[in-house]
C-alpha positions as CSV (number, residue, x, y, z in Angstrom):
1,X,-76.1,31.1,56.8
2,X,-74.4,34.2,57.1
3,X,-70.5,34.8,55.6
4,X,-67.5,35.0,57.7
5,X,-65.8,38.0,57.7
6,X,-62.0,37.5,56.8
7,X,-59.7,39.8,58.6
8,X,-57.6,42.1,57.5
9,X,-53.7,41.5,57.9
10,X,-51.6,44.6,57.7
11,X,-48.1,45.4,59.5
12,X,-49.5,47.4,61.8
13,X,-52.0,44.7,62.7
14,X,-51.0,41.7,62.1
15,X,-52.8,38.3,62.4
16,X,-52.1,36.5,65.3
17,X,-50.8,33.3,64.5
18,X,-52.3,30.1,65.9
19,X,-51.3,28.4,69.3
20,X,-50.1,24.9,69.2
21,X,-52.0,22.6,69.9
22,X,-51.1,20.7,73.3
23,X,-51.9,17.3,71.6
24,X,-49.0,18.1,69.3
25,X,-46.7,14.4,68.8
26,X,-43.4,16.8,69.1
27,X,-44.3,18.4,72.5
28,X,-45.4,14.8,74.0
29,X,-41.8,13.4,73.2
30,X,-40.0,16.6,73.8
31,X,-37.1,16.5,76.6
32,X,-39.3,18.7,78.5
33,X,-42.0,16.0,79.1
34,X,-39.6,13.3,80.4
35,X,-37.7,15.3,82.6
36,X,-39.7,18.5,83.6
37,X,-37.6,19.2,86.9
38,X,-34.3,18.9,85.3
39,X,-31.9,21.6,87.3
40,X,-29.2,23.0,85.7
41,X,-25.5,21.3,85.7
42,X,-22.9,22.8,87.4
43,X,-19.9,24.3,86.1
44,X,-17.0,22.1,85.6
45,X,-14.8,23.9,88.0
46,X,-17.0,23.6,90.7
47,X,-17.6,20.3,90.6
48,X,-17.3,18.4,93.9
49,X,-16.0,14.8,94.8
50,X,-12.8,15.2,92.3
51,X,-11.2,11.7,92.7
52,X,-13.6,10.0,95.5
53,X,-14.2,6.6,94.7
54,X,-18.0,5.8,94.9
55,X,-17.6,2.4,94.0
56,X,-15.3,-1.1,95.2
57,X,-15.2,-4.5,94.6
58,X,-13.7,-6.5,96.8
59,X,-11.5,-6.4,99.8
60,X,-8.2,-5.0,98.1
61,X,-8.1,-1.3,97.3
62,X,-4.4,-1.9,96.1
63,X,-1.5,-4.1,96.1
64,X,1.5,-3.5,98.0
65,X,4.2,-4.0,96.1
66,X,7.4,-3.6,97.7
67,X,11.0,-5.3,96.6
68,X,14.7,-5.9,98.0
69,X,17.8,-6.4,96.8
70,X,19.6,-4.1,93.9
71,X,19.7,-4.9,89.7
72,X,22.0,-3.0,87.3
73,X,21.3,-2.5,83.4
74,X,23.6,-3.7,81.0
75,X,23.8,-2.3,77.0
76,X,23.8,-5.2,74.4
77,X,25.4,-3.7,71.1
78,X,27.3,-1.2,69.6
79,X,27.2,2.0,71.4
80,X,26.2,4.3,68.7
81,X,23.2,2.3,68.5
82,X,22.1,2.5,71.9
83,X,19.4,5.0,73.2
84,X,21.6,6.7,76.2
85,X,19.0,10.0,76.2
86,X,15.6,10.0,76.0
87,X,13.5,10.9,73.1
88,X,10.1,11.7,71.9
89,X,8.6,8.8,70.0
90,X,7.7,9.6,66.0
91,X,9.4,12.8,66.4
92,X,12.2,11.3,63.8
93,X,13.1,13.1,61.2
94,X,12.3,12.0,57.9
95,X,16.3,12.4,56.4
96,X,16.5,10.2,59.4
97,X,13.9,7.5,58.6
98,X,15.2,7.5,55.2
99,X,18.7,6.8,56.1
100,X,17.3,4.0,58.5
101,X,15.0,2.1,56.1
102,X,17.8,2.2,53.5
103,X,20.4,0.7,55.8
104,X,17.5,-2.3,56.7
105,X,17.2,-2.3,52.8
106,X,20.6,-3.1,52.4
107,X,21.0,-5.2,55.0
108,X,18.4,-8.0,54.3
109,X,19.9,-7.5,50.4
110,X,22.9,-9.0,51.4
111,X,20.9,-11.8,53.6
112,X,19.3,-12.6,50.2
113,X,22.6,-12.4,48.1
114,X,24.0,-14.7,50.7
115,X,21.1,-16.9,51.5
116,X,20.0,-17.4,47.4
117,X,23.8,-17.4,46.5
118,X,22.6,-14.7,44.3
119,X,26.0,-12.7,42.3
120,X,24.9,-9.5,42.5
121,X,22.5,-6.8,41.8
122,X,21.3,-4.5,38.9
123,X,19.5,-1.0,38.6
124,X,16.2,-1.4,38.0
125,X,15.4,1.6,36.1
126,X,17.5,0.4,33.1
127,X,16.6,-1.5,30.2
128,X,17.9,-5.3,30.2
129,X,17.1,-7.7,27.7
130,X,18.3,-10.4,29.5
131,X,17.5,-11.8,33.1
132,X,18.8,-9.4,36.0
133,X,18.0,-9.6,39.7
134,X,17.9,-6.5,41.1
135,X,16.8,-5.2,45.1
136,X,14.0,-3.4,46.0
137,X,10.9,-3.1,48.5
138,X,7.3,-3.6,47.4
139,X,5.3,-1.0,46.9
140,X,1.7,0.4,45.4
141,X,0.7,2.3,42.5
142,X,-2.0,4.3,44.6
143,X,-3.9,4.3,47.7
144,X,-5.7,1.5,46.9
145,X,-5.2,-1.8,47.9
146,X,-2.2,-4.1,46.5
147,X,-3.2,-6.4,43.6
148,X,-1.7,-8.1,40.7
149,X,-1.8,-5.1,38.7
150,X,-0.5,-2.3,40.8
151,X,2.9,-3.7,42.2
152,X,5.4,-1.9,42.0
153,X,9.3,-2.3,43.3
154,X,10.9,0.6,44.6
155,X,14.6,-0.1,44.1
156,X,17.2,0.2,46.7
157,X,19.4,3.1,47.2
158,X,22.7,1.9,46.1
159,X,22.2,0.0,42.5
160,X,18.8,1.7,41.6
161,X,18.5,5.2,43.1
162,X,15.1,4.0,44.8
163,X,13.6,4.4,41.1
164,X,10.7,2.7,41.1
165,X,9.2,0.4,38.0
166,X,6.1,-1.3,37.9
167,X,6.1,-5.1,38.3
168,X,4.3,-7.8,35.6
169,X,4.0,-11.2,37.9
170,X,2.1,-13.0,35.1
171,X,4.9,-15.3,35.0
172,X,5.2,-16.9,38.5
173,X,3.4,-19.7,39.7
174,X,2.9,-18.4,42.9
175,X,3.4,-15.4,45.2
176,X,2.5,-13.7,48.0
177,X,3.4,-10.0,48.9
178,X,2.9,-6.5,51.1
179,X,3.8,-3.2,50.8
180,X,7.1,-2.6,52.2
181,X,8.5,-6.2,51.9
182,X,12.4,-6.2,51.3
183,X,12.8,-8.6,48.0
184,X,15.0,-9.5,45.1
185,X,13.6,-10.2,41.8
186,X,15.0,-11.6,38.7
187,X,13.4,-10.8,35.4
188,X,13.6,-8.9,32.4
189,X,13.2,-5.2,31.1
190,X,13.1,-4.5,28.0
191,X,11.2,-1.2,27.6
192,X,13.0,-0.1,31.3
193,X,9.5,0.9,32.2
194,X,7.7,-2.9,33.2
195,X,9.6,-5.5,34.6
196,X,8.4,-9.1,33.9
197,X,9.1,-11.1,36.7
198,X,10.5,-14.7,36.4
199,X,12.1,-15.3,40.3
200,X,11.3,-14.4,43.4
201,X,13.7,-14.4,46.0
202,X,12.0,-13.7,49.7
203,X,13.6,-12.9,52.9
204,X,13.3,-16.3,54.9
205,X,13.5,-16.7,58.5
């Protein structure tokens, strides 16, 4: 048995490295093997058939629609609250969404008031000690999702400020709320920082 001679690997002459082997798993399922006389794509600009249709069903290509007689548009409302020129949807601006939700706040506040026969409402940033009812819109804590723990009431504009103060439900028999809902609440707070709930007054159709 005679040794092998190892061979020297310098920079100058370096080894040569080992040819893959052609029963190699990665060349059998390379693209290459599936498709071996793929042709190169075309550029997107010189693409041909731009808007031939190259498949139908049926005997219609397209209805001819076609109409007589004349119709004129008539504005229901208040002028200023009309849309007379166009304008690009949720482009508002937010002074302007403010101003709107507000408004809605207030609104549906004094549908409660009248609806409940409610006498008025009360900030609800300050301390109370007894029972007040006071206007808001439900809110959340976080980002998370609404629970018994994080409500919170973000009060309306005119009585509160839109200050907002976390909301203790522990007291109602039942419930059922969402973010943004327009209610009035009765309760007490003593500490002007947790409001325990004792009414519920909802916005009913």
């Amino acid at each position: 048995q005679g040794s092998q001679k190892r061979s020297n690997s310098t920079p100058e002459t370096p080894r040569p490295k080992r040819a893959p082997s052609s029963r190699s798993p990665y060349g059998l399922f390379s693209p290459g093997s599936f498709s071996p006389s793929v042709t190169p794509s075309q550029k997107y600009s010189s693409r041909g058939g731009r808007g031939e249709v190259v498949a139908s069903f049926g005997p219609v290509q397209g209805p001819a629609w076609s109409g007589h007689g004349g119709c004129t548009i008539k504005l229901f409302g208040c002028p200023e609250e009309n849309l007379t020129k166009p304008y690009k949807f949720m482009f508002q601006k937010a002074l302007d969404v403010r101003e709107a939700l507000a408004g809605r706040v207030e609104e549906l506040g004094e549908v409660l008031r009248r609806h409940h026969g409610l006498d008025g409402f009360t900030s609800a940033a300050l301390p109370a000690q007894e029972p007040v009812t006071v206007l808001g819109q439900i809110s959340c804590d976080g980002n998370g999702k609404l629970n018994a723990k994080s409500v919170l009431l973000v009060g309306d504009r005119e009585h509160s400020g839109g200050a907002q103060v976390p909301l203790d439900l522990s007291e109602l028999p039942e419930y059922s709320l969402f973010p943004g809902q327009v209610v009035a609440l009765e309760g007490t707070n003593s500490t002007g920082r947790r409001m325990v709930v004792s009414k519920l007054y909802e916005v009913t159709p």
